[in-house]
mmCIF file as Biopython writes it, N, C-alpha, C and O atoms, coordinates in Angstrom:
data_model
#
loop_
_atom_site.group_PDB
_atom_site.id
_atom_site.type_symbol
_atom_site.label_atom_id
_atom_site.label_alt_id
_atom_site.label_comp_id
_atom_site.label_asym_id
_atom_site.label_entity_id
_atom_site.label_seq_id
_atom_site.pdbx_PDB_ins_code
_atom_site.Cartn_x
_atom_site.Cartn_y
_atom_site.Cartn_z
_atom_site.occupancy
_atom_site.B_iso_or_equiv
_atom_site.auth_seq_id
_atom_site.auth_asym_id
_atom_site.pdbx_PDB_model_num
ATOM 1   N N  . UNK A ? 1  ? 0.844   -1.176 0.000  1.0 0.0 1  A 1 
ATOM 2   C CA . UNK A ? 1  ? 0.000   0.000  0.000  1.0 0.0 1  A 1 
ATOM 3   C C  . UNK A ? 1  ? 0.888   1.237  0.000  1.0 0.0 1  A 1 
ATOM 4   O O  . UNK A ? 1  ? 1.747   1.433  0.860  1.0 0.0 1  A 1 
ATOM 5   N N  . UNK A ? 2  ? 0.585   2.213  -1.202 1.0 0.0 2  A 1 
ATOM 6   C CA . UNK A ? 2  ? 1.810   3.653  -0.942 1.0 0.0 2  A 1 
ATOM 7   C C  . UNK A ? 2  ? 0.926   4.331  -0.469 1.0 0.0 2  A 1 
ATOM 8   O O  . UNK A ? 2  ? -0.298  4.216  -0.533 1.0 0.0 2  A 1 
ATOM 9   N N  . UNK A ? 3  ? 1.843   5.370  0.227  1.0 0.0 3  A 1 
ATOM 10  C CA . UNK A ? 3  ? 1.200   6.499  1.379  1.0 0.0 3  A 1 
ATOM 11  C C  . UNK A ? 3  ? 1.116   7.347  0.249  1.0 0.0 3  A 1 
ATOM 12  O O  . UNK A ? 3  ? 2.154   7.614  -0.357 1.0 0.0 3  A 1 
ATOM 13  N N  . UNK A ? 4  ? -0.173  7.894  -0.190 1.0 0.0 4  A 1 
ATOM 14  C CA . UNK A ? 4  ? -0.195  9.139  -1.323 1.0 0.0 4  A 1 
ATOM 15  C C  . UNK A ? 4  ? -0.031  10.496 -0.155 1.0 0.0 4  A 1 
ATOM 16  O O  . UNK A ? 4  ? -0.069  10.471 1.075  1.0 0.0 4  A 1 
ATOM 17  N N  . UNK A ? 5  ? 0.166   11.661 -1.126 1.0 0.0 5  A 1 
ATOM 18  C CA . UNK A ? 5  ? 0.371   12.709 -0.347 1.0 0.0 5  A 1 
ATOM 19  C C  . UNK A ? 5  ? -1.070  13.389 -0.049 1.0 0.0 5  A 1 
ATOM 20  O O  . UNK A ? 5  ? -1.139  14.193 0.880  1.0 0.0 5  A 1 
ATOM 21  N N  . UNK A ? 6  ? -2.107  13.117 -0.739 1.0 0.0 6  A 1 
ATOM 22  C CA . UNK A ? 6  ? -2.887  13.381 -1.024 1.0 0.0 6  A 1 
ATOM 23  C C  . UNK A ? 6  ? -4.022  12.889 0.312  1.0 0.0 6  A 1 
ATOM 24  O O  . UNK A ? 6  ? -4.884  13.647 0.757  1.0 0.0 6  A 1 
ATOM 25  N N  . UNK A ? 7  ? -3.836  11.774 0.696  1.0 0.0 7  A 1 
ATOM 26  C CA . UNK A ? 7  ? -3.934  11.035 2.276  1.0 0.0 7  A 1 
ATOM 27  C C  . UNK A ? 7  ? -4.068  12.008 3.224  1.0 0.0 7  A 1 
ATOM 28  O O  . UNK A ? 7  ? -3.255  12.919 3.070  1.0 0.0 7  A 1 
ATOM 29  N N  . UNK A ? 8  ? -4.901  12.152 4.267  1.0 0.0 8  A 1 
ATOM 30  C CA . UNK A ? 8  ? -4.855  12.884 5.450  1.0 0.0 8  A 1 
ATOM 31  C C  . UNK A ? 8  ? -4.416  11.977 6.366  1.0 0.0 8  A 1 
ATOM 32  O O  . UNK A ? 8  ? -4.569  10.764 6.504  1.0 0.0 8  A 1 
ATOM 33  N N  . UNK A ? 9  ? -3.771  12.925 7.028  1.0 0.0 9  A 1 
ATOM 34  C CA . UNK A ? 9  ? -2.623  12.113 8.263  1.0 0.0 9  A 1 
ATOM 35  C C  . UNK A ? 9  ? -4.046  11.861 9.534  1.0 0.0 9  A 1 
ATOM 36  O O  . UNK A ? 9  ? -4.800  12.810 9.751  1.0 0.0 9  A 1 
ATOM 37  N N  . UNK A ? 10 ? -4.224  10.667 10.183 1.0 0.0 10 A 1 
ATOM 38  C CA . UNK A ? 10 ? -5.350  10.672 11.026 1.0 0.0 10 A 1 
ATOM 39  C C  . UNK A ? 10 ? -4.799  10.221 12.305 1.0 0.0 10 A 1 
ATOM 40  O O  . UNK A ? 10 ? -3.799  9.516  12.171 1.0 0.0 10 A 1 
ATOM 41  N N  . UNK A ? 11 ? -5.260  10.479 13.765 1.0 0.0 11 A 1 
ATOM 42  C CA . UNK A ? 11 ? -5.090  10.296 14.583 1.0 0.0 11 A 1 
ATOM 43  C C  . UNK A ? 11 ? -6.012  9.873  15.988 1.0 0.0 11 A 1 
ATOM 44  O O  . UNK A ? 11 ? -6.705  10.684 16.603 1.0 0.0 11 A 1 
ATOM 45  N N  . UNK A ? 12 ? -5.924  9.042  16.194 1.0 0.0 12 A 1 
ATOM 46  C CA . UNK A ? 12 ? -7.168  8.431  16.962 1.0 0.0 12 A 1 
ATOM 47  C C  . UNK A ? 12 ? -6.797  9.260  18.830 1.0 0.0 12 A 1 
ATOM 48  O O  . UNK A ? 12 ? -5.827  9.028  19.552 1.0 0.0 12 A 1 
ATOM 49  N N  . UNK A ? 13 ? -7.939  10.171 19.092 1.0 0.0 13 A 1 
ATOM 50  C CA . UNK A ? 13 ? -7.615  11.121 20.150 1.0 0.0 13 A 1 
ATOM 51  C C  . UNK A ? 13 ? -8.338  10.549 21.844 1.0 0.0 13 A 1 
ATOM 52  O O  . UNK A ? 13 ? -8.069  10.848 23.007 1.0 0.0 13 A 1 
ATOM 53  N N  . UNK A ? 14 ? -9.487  9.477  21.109 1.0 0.0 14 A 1 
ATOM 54  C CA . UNK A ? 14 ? -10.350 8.455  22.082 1.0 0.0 14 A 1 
ATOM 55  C C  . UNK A ? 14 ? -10.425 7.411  22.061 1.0 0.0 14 A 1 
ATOM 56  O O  . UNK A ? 14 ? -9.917  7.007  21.015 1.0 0.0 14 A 1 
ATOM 57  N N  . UNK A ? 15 ? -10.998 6.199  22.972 1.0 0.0 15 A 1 
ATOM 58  C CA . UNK A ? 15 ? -11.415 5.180  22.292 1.0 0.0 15 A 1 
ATOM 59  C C  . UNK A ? 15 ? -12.236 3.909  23.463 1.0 0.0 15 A 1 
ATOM 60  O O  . UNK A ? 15 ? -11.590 3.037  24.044 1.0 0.0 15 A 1 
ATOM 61  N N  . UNK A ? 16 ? -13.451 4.058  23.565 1.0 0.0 16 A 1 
ATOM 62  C CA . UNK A ? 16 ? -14.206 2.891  24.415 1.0 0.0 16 A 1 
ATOM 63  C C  . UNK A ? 16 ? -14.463 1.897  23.349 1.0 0.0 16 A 1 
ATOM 64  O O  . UNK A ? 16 ? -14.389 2.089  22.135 1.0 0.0 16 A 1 
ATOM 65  N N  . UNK A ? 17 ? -14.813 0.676  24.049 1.0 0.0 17 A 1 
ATOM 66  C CA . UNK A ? 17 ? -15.749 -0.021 23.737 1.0 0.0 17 A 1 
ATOM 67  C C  . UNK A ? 17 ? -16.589 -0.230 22.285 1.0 0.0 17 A 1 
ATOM 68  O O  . UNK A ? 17 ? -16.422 -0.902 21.268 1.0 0.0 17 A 1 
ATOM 69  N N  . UNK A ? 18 ? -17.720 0.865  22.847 1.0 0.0 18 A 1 
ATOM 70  C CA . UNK A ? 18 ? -18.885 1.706  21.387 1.0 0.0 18 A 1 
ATOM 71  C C  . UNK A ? 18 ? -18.249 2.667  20.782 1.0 0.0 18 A 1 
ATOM 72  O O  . UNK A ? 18 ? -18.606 2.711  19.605 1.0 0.0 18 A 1 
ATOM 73  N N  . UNK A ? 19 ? -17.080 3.856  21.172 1.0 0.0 19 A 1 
ATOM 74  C CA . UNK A ? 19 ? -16.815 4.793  20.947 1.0 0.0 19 A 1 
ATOM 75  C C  . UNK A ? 19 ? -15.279 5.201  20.301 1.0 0.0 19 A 1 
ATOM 76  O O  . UNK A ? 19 ? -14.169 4.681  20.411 1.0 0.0 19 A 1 
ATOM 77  N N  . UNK A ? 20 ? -15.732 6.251  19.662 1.0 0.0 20 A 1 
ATOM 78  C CA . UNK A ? 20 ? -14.368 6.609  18.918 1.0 0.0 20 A 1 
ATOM 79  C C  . UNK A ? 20 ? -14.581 7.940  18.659 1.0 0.0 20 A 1 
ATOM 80  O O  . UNK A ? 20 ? -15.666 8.384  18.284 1.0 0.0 20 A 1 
ATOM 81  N N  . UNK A ? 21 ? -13.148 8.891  18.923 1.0 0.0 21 A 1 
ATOM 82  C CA . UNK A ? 21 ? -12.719 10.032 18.102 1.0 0.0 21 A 1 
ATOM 83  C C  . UNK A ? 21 ? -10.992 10.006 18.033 1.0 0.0 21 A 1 
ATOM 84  O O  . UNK A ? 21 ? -9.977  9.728  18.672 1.0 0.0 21 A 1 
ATOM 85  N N  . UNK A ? 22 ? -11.684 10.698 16.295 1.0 0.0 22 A 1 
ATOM 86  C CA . UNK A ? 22 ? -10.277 10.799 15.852 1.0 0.0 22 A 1 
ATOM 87  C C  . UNK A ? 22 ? -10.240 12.028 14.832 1.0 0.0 22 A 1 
ATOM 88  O O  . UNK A ? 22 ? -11.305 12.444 14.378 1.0 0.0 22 A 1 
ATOM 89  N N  . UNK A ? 23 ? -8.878  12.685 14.423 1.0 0.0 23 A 1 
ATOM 90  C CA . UNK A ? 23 ? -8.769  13.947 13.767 1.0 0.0 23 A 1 
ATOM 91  C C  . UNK A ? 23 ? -8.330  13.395 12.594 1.0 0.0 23 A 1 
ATOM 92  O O  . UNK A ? 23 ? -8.142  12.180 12.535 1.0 0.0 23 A 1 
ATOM 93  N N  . UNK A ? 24 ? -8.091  14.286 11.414 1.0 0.0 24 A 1 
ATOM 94  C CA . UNK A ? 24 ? -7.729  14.392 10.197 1.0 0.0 24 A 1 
ATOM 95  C C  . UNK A ? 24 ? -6.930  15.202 9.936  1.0 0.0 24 A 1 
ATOM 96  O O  . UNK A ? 24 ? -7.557  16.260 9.997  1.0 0.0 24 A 1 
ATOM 97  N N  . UNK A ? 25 ? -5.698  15.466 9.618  1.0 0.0 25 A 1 
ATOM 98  C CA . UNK A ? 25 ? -5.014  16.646 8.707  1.0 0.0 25 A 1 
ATOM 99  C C  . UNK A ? 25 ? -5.107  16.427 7.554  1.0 0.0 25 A 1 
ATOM 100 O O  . UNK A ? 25 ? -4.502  15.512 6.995  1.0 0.0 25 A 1 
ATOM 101 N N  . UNK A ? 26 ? -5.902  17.248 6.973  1.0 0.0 26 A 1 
ATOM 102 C CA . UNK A ? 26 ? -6.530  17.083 5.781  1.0 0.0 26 A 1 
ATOM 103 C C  . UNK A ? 26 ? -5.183  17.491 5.018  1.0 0.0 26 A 1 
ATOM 104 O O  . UNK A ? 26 ? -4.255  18.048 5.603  1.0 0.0 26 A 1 
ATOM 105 N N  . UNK A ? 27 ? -5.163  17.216 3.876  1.0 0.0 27 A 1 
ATOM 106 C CA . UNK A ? 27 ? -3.799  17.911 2.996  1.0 0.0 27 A 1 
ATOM 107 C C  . UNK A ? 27 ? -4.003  19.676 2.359  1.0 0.0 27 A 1 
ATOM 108 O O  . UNK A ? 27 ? -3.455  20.530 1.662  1.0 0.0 27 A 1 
ATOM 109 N N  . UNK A ? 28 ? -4.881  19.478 2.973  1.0 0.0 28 A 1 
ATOM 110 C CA . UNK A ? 28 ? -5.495  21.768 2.308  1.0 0.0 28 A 1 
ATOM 111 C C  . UNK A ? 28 ? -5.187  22.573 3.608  1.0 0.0 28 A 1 
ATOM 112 O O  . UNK A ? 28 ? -5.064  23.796 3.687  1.0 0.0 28 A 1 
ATOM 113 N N  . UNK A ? 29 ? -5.067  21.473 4.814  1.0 0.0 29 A 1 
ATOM 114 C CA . UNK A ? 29 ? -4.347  22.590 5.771  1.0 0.0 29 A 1 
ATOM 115 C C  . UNK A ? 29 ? -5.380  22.257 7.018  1.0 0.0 29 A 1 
ATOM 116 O O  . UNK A ? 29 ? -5.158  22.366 8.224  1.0 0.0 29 A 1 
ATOM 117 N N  . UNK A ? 30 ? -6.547  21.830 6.363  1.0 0.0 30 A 1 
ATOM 118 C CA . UNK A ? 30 ? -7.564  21.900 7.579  1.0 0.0 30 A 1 
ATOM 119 C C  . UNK A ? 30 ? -7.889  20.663 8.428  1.0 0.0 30 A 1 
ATOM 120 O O  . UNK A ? 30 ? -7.370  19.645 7.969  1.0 0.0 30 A 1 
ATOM 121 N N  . UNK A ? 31 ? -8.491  20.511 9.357  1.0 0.0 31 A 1 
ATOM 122 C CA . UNK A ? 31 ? -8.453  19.663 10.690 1.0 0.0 31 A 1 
ATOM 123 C C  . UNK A ? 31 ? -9.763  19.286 10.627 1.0 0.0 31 A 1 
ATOM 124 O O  . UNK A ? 31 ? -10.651 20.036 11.031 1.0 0.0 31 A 1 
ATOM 125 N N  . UNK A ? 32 ? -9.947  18.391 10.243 1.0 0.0 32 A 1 
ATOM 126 C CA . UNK A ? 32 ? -11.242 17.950 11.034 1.0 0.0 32 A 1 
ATOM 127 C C  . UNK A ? 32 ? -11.374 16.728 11.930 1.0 0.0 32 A 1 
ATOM 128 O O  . UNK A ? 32 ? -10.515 15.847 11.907 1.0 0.0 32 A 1 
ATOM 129 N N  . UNK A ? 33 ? -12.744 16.652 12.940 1.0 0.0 33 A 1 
ATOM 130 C CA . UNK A ? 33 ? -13.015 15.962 13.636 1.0 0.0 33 A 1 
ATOM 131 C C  . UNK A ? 33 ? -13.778 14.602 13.595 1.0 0.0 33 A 1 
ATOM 132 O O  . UNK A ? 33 ? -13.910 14.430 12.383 1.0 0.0 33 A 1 
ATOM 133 N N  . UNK A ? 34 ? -14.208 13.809 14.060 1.0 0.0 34 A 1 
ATOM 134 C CA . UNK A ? 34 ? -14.841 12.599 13.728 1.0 0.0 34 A 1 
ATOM 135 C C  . UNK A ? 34 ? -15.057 12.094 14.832 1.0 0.0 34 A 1 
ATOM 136 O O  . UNK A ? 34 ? -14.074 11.833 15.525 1.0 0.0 34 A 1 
ATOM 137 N N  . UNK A ? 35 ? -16.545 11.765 15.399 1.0 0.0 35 A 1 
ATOM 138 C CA . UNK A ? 35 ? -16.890 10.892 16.274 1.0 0.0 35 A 1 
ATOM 139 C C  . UNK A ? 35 ? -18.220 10.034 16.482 1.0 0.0 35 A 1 
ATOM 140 O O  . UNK A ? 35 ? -19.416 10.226 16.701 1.0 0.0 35 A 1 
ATOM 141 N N  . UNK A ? 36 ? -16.912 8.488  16.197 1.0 0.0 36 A 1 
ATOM 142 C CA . UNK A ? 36 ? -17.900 7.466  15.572 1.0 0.0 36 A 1 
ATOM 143 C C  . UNK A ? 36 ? -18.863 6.798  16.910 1.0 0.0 36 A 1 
ATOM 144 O O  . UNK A ? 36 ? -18.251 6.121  17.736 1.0 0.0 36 A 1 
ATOM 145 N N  . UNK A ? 37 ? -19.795 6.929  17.022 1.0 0.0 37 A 1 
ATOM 146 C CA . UNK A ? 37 ? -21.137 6.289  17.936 1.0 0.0 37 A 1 
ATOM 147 C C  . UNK A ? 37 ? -21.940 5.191  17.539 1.0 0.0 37 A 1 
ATOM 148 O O  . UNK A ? 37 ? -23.122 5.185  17.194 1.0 0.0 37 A 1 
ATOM 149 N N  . UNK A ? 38 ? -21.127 4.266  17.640 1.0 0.0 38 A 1 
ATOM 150 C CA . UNK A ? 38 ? -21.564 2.740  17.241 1.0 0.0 38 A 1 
ATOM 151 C C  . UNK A ? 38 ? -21.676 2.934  15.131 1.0 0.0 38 A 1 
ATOM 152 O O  . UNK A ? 38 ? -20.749 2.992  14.324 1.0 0.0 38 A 1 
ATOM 153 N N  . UNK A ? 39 ? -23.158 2.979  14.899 1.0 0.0 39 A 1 
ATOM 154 C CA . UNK A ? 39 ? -22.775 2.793  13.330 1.0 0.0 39 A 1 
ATOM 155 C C  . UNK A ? 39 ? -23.655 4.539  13.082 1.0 0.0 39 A 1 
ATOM 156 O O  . UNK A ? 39 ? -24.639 4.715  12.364 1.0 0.0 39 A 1 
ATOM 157 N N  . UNK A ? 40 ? -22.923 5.638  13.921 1.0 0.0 40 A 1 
ATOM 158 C CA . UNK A ? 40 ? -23.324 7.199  12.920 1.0 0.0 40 A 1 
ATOM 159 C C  . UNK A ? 40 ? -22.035 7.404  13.766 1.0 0.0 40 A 1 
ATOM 160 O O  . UNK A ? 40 ? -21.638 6.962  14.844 1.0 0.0 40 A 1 
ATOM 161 N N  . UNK A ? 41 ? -21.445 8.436  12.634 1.0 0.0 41 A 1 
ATOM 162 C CA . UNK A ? 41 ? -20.456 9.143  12.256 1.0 0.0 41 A 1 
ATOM 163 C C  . UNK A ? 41 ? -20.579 10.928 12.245 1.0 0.0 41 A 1 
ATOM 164 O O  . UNK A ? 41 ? -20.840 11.497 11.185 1.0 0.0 41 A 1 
ATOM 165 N N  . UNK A ? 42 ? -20.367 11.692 13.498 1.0 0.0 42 A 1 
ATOM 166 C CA . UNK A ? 42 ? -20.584 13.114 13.302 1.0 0.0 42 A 1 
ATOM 167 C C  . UNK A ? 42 ? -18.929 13.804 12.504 1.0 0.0 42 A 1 
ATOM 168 O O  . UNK A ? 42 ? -17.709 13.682 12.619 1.0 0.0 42 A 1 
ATOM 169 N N  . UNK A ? 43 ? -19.637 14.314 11.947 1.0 0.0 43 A 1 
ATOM 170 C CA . UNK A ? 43 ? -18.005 14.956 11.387 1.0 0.0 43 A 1 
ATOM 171 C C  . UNK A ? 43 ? -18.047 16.586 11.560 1.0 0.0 43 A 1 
ATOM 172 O O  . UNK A ? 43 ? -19.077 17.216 11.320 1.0 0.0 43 A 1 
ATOM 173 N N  . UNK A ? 44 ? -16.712 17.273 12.044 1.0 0.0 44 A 1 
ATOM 174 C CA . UNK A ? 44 ? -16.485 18.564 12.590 1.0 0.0 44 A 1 
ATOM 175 C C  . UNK A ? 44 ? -15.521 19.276 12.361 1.0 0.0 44 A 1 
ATOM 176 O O  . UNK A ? 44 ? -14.427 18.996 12.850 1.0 0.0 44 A 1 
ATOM 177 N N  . UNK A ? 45 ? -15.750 20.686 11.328 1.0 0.0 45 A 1 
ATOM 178 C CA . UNK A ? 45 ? -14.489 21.447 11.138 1.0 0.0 45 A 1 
ATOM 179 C C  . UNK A ? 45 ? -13.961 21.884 12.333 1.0 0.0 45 A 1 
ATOM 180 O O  . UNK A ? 45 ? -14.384 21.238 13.292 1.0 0.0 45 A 1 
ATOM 181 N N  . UNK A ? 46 ? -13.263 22.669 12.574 1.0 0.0 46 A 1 
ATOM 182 C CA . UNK A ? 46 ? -12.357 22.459 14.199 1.0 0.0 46 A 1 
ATOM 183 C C  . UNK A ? 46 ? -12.838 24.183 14.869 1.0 0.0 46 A 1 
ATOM 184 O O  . UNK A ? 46 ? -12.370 24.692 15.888 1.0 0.0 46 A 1 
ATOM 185 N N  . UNK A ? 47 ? -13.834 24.772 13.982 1.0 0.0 47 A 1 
ATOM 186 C CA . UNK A ? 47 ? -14.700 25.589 14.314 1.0 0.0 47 A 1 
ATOM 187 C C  . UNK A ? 47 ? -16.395 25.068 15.011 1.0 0.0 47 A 1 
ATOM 188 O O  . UNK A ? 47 ? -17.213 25.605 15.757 1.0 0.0 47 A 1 
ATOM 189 N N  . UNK A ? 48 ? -16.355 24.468 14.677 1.0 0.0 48 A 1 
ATOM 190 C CA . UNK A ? 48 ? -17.641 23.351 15.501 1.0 0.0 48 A 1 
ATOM 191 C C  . UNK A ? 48 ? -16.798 22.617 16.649 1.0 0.0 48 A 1 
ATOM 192 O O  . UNK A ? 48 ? -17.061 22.662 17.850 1.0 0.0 48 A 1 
ATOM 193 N N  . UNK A ? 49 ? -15.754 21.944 16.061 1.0 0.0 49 A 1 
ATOM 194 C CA . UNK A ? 49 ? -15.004 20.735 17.058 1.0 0.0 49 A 1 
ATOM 195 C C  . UNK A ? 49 ? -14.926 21.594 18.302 1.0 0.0 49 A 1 
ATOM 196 O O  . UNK A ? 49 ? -15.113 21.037 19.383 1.0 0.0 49 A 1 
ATOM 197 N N  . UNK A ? 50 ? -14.641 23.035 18.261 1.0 0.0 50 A 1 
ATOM 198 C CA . UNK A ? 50 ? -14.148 23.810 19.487 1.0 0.0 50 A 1 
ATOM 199 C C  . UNK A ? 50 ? -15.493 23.851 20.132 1.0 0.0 50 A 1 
ATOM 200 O O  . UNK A ? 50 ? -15.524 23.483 21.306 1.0 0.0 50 A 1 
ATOM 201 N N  . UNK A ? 51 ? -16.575 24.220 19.596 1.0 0.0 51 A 1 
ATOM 202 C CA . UNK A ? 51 ? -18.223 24.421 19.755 1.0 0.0 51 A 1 
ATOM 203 C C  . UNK A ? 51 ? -18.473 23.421 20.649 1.0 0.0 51 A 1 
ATOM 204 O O  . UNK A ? 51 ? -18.950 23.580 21.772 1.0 0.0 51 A 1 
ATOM 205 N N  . UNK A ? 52 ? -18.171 22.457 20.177 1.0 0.0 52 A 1 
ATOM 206 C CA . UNK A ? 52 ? -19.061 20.742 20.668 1.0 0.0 52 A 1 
ATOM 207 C C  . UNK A ? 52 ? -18.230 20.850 22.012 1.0 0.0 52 A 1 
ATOM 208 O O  . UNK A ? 52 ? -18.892 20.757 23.046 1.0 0.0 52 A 1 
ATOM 209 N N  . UNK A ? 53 ? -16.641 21.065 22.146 1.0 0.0 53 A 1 
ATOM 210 C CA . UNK A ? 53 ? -15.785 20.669 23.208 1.0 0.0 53 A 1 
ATOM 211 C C  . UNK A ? 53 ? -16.580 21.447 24.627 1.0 0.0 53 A 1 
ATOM 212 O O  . UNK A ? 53 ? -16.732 20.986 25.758 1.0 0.0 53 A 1 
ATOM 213 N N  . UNK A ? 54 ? -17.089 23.078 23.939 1.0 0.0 54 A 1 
ATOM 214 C CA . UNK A ? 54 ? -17.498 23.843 24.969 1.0 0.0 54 A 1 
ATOM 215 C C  . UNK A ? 54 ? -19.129 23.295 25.534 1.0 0.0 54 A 1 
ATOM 216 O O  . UNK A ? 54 ? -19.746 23.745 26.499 1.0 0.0 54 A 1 
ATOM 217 N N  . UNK A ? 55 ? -19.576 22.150 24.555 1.0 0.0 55 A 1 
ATOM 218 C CA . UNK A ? 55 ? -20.933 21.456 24.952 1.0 0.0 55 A 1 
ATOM 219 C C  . UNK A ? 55 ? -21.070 20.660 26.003 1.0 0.0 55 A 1 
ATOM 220 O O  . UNK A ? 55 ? -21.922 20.508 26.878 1.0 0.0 55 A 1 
ATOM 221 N N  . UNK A ? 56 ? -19.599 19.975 25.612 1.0 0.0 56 A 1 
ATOM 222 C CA . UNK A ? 56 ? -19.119 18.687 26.706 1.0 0.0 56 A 1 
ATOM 223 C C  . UNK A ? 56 ? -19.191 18.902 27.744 1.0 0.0 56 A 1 
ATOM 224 O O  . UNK A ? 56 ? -19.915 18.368 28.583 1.0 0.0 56 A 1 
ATOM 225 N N  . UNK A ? 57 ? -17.923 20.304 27.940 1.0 0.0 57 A 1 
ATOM 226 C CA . UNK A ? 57 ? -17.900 20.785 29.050 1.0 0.0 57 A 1 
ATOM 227 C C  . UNK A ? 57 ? -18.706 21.405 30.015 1.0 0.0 57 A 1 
ATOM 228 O O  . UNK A ? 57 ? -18.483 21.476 31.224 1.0 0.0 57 A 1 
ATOM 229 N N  . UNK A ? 58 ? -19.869 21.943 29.250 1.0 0.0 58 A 1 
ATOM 230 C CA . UNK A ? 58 ? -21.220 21.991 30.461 1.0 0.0 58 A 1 
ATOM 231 C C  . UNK A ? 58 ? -22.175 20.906 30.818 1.0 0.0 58 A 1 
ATOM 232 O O  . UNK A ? 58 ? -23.204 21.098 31.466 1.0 0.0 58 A 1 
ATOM 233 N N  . UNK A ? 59 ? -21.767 19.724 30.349 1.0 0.0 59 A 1 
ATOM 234 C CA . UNK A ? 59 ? -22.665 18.570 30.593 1.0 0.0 59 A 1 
ATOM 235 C C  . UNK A ? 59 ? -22.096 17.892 32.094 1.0 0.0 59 A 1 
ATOM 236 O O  . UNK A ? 59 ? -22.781 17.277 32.912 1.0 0.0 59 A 1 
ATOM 237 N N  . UNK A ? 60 ? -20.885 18.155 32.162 1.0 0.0 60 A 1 
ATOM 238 C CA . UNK A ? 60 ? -19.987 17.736 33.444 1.0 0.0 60 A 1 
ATOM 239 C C  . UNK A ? 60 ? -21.004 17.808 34.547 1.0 0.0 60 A 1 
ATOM 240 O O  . UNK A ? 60 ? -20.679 17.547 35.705 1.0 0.0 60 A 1 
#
């Protein structure tokens, strides 16, 4: 398998059981988010991703 350049570099930032998040460096520069909840998939430019983080944090 060749690594194209074209590939976003991904990085897994969570991980339970049911659950997953992970980022993207997209190759245009931009970041996005991903968090998989059994079989749905939310996806997040890192202008939302910051949004959602400040959601989390009042659910505490």
């Amino acid at each position: 398998m060749s690594n194209n350049n074209n590939d976003p570099r991904t990085e897994t930032l969570a991980e339970t059981e049911n659950f997953l998040v992970w980022k993207a460096e997209e190759p245009d520069g931009e970041t996005t988010y991903h968090v998989e909840l059994n079989n749905v998939t939310v996806h997040f430019f890192q202008e939302e991703w910051n949004e959602f983080l400040e959601l989390a944090r009042i659910l505490k």
